[in-house]
N, C-alpha and C positions, 0 to 999 in steps of 0.2 A: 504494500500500500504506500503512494509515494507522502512525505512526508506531512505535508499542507494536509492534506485528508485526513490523515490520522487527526494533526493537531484539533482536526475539526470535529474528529471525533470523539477524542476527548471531550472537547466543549460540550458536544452533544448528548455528552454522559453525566459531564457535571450538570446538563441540564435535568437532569432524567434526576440525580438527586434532587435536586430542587422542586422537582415535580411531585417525587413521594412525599414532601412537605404540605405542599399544596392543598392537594388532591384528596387528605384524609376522609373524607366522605366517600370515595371513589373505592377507595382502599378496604373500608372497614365492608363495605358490599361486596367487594373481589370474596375477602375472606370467607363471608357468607355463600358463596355460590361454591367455594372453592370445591367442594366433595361431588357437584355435579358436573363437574365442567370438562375437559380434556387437560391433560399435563399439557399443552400448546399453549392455553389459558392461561396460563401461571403468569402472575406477576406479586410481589413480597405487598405483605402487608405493609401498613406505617407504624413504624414505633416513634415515639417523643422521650422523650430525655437526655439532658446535657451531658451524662456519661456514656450513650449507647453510640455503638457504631456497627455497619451491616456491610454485604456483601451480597451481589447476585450474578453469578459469575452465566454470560447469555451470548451465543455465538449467532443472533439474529441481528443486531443493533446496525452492524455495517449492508445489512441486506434492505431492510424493512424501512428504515428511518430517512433515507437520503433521496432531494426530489432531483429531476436535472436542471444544471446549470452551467453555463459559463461565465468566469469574470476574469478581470482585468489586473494587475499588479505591477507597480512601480516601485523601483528605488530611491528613495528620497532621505537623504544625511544619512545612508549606512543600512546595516538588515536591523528588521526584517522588511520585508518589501510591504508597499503599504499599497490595498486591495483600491482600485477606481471602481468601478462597478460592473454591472453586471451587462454583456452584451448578445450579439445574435448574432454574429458571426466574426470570424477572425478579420475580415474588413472593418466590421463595428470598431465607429472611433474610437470607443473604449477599450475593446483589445488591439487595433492597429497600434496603437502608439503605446499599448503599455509593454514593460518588459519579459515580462511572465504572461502566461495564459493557463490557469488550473479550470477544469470539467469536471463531470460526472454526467454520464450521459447514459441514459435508462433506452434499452433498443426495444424497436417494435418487432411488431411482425411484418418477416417478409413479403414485400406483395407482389413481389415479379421472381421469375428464377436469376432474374441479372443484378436483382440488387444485393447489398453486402452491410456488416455491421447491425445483422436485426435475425431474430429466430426464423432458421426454418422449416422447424416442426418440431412441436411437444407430442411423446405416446406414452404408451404404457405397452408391460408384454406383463401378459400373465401366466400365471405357474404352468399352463400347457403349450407355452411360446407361443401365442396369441398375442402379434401385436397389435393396439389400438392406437388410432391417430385421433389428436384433439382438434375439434373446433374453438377455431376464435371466434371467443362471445363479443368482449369490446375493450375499452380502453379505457383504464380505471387511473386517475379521473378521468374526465371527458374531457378536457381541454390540459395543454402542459402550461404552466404559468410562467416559467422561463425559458421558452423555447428557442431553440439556437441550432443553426444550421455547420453542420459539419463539412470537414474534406478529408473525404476517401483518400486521397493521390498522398496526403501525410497522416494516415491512421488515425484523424480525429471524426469522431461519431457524432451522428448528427441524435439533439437529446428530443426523448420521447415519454411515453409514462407505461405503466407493467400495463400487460393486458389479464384478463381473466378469460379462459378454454373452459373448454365443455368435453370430458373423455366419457362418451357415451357408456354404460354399465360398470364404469369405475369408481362404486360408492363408497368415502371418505364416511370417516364416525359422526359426520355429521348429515348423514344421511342424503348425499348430495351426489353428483361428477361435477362440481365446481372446481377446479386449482387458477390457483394464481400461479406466473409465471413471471420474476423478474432476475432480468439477466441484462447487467452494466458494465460500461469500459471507464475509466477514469486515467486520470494522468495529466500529466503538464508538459507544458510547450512552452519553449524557451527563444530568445531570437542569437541568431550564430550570428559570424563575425559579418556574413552577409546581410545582416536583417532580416537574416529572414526565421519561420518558427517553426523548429523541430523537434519532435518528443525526444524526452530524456529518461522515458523508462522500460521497463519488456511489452509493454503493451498489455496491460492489467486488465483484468476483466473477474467477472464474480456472476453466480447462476442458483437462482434460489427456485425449488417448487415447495407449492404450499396446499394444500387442502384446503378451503375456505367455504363458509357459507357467509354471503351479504347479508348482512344488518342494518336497518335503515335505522337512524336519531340522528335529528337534527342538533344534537350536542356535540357530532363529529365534525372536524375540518381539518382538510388535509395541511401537511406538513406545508413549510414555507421558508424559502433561503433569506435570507437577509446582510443585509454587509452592516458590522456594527463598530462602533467605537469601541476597543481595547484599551481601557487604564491602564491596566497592565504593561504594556509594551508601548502604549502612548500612538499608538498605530489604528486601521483600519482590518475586520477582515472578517471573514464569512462566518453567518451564525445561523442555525436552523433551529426555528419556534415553531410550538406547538400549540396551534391555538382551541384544541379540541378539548370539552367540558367535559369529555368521559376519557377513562382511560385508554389510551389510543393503542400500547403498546404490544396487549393478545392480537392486532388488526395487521396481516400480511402488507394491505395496503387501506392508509387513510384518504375519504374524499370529502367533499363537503358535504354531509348527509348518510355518508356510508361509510363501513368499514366490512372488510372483509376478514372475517373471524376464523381464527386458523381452527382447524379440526384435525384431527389424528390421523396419518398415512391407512389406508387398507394392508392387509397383512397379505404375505407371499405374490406383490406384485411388483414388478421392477420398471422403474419409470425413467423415461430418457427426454433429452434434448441434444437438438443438432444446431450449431449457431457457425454463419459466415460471419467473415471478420476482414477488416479492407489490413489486414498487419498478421506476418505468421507472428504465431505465437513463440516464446520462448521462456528460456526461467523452468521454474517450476509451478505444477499446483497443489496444495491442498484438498480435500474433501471429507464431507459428512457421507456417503456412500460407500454400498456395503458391497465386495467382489462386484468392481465397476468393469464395464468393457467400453476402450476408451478406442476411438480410431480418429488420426489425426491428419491429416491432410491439405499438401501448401497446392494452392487454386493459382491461375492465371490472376487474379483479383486482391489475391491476401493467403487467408485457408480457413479451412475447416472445423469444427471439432464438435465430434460425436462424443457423449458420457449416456450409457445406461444405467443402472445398477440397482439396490434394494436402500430404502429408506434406515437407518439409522436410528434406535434410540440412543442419544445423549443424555449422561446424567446432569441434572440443573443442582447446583450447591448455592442455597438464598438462607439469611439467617442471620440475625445481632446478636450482641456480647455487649457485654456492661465493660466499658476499660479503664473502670474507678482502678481498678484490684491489678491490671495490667503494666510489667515495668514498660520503659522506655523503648528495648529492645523487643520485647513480646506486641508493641504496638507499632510499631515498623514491619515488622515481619507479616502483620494484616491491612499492611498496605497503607500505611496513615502516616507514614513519616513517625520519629522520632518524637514529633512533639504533638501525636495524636490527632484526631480526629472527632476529638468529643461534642458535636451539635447534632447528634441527631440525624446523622447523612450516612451514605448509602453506596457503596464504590461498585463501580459496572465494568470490571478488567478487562483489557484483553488477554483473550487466552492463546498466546504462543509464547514462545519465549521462556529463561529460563527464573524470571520474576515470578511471571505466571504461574509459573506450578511451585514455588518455594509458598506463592500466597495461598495455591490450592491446599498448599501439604497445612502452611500454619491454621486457615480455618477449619481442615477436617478435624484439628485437634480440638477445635473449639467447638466444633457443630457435632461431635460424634461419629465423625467420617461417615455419612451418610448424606444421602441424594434424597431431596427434597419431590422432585417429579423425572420423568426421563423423557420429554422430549419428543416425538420422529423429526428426522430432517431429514433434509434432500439439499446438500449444499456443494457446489465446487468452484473453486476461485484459484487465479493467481497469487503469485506472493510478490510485495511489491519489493523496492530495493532495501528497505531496510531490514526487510527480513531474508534475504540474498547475501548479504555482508561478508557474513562468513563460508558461504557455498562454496565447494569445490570449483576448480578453474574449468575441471572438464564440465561442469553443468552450466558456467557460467557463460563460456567459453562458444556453448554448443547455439547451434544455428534453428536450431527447431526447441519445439517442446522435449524438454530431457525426463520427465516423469512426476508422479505426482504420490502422495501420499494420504490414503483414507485412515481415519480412526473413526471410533466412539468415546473415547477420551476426552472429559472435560478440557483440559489442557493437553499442553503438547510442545515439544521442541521448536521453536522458528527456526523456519528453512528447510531443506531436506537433510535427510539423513547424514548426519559427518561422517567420515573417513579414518577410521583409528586404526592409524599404522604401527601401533604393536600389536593386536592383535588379528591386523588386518579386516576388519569387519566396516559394516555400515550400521552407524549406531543413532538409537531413535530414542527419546527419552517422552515419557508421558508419564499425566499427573489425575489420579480422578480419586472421588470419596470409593471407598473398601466397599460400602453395603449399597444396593437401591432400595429406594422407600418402604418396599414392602420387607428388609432386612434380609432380603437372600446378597449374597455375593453376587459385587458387581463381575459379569463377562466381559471381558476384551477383546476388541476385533484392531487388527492393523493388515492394514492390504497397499502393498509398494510394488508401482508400476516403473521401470526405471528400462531407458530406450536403451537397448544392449550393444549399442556403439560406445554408447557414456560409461557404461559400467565396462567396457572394455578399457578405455581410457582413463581411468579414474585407476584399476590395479595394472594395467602397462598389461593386461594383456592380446598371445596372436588371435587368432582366426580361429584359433582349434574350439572345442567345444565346452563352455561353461557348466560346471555344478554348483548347488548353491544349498546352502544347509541357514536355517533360521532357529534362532535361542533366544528366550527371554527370562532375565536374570531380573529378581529383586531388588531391593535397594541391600541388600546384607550379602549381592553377588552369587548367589545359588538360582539356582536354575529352575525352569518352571517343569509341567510337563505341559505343552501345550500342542493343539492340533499346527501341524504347519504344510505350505504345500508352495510346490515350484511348478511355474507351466508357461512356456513360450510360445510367441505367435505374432507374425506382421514384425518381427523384430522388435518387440517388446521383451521382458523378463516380467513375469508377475509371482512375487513371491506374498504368502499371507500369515499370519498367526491369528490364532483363534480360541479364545478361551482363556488367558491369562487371568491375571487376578492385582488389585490393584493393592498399597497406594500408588507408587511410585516405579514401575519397571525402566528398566530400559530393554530394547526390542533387538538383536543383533542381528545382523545379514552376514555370511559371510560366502564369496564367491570364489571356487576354489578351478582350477584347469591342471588337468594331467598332464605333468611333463614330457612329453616326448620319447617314443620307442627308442631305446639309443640299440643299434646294430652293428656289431663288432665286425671289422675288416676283415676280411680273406685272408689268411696267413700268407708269405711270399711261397713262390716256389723253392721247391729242393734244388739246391749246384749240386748234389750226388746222383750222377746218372745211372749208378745201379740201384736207384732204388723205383720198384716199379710202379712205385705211385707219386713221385717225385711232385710231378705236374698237375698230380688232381687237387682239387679243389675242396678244402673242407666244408663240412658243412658249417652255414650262421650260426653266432649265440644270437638268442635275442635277450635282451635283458625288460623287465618289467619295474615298477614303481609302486611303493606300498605309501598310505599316508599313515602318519604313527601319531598316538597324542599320548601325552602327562600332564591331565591337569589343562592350564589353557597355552600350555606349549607342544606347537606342530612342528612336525618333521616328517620330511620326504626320504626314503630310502630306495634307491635304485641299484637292485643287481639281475643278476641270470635267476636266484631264487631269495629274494629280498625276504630280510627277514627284521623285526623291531626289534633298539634296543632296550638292554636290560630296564625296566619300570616303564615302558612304551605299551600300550595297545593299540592292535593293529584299527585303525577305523572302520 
């Protein structure tokens, strides 16, 4: 997510605290419905008091909340750049002349086979490989309020609003085939030493389906961009208000009058989307999606990208603590700084990173390591540059999409998988509460698609043929037993684990390649000419290769009848 975004979204979290303040009416009715509603529903009660402090750790906030936009940004006495306003296209005098150009642009649906940067086509396959294709109902809202025209020819999109499809006999808990579909590119454009503006990041994009049924109150209205004064910073820059009288947050999407109210995914149906894009994709993705089949393909135009897969429960961790009784240290570790957070507010994380799960780990202590509701989602997004930082060269490097990473895990590592060269592996760390609400042990799913040129590249290896073994070790380094499975195809590598156990694993890949038949030389001929085989030819050794382990040290043994040393087992 490139940087400005973020910071906006931040803003947009510390507004969502301020909201639970608000709102207590709102609140204290959520609580009441709470036992009839879907875990989708969920949103934290309000507590008051000058010692309590909360957490609702929610991986919808960058999907659901954000309308499209373009605006404008100047340099003026130094950073940060300070926001002009908002315009309708890169001509618009307010971005011609400013320095920066930051978007977020919401695609439609495509309405020609020629056009790009918009879906074209949401389905479903059902448990008998039945696939179903969606109708587009319409365009929620019905008009976009800052609408702004894109250019293809440098990967900016032109901005639009989510639509809501109709998958005829694909009924959600809310007794419907209503889904929302919102799928956004975002990024910024910069001007080069020609003047002119060219994106500065992989070409980010994010893809949300949602189960919804419409609800009409005229107490909803939809969200709304704004450019505001910063005390702060003494500057100018983008703020998104919410001016809806009811709680907007369970609603996929807010309109004036409506919202559309998420309901529960249907069980054993796997749902897909296919999106053009005027920019190949690159970087990596993340996903909420379960054994995804992902086909990715670069177009005369931009490319491609197909994601199917099964919906997702996520655990949701929401909950206060009194932090009278909390030292200094114990209230930093729940994300409050050092010198607390004691009014009564409400922190909304993000969940990558390795912040993110030190916060998951210190509230599960506090909440009982348990999971409040779980969720389904349907999510897959790019990773913007700050969570690239540390990526391997060869991912960074790589000219297409290099792979993408599904969990169920509240949290999770930013970026992909790192590279740990002692013990050669690709290693994945994730963070989520031990129990789900109903007190069974939470399941683990991790599913890593990685393009097998990059994972060639990333261990230096030939052409020859890949094996790949996957482990998931505890936080105490002991190893799980967990289901695991490797399966290639289209020059992908799709390796999975399944069934782990939380708080805190981390997930190991490790891709291993047989070294090479070695075959021993023909011995020379015999200079004694009385011996009557002087000149014949012996026959080959061939020699073979064992892999030997102790512990989590490997070795390769090649002979004619290779054999492991002393405290080695053969693999």
């Amino acid at each position: 997510m490139p940087e400005w975004l973020q910071e906006e979204v931040e803003t947009l979290k510390k507004y969502l605290v301020l909201i639970l303040v608000v709102l207590t009416s709102v609140f204290v009715i959520s609580s009441t419905r709470a036992a009839g509603v879907p875990d989708e529903q969920f949103t934290p009660t309000n507590q008051t008091g000058a010692n309590l402090g909360g957490v609702w750790f929610d991986d919808n906030i960058d999907t659901t909340r954000m309308p499209s936009l373009m605006y404008g940004s100047k340099y003026e006495n130094g950073i940060p750049p300070k926001a002009i306003d908002f315009c309708d296209s890169l001509q618009d005098i307010k971005c011609s002349t400013a320095d920066i150009v930051n978007y977020f642009a919401i695609l439609p649906k495509c309405a020609t086979n020629t056009d790009i940067d918009c879906i074209n086509s949401f389905y479903a396959v059902t448990s008998d490989r039945k696939r179903v294709d969606a109708n587009f109902v319409r365009m929620m809202p019905g008009t976009v309020a800052k609408q702004f025209s894109g250019n293809p020819t440098i990967g900016l999109a032109s901005g639009s609003n989510a639509g809501i499809w109709s998958l005829s006999g694909i009924n959600h808990s809310g007794g419907n085939d209503t889904y929302a579909v919102i799928v956004t590119r975002y990024g910024t454009f910069q001007k080069n030493s020609s003047q002119r503006f060219q994106s500065t990041g992989f070409g980010d994009f994010r893809a949300g389906i949602y189960p919804v049924n419409i609800e009409s109150d005229p107490a909803y209205a939809e969200n709304q961009a704004v450019i505001n004064y910063q005390a702060s910073s003494n500057t100018t820059g983008l703020g998104i208000s919410h001016p809806s009288r009811l709680d907007f947050r369970p609603c996929a999407i807010v309109a004036n009058g409506e919202c559309a109210l998420r309901e529960s995914f249907p069980p054993n149906i796997r749902f897909g989307i296919s999106i053009r894009l005027s920019t190949a994709l690159r970087g990596w993705m993340h996903g909420r999606v379960e054994n995804p089949d992902i086909t990715y393909t670069k177009t005369s135009t931009g490319s491609q990208v197909d994601v199917v897969g099964l919906p997702v429960a996520v655990p949701t961790v929401a909950g206060w603590t009194d932090m009278s009784s909390l030292t200094a240290s114990q209230t930093s570790e729940l994300g409050f700084g050092s010198s607390g957070g004691r009014s009564g507010s409400q922190l909304n994380p993000t969940l990558s990173g390795e912040q993110a799960m030190k916060m998951m780990t210190a509230w599960n202590r506090i909440l009982g390591d348990k999971a409040v509701v779980e969720p389904t989602q349907w999510i897959v997004h790019s990773l913007g540059e700050n969570e690239m930082f540390s990526a391997n060269s060869c991912i960074t490097n790589s000219k297409s999409l290099a792979g993408i990473v599904s969990t169920n895990s509240t949290t999770y590592s930013a970026g992909p998988p790192t590279y740990n060269s002692v013990d050669q592996t690709l290693d994945y760390k994730v963070a989520s509460p031990h129990l789900i609400k109903s007190g069974e042990i939470f399941q683990g799913s991790y599913d890593l698609y990685i393009d097998e040129s990059v994972a060639r590249c990333i261990y230096g290896f030939s052409s020859a043929p890949i094996a790949a073994t996957v482990s998931v070790l505890n936080s105490s380094g002991s190893a799980q037993l967990v289901t695991t499975s490797l399966t290639k195809n289209a020059g992908w590598l799709h390796l999975s684990a399944k069934g782990f156990t939380f708080s805190n694993p981390t997930i190991k890949v490790k891709l291993t390649q047989d070294a090479p038949v070695v075959v021993a030389p023909a011995p020379a001929p015999s200079v004694n000419p009385s011996t009557p085989t002087a000149n014949a030819a012996k026959p080959t050794v061939k020699q073979s290769t064992v892999t030997c382990v102790k512990g989590k040290t490997t070795k390769k043994v090649t002979a004619t009848k290779p054999a492991c040393p002393s405290g080695f087992k053969k693999k």
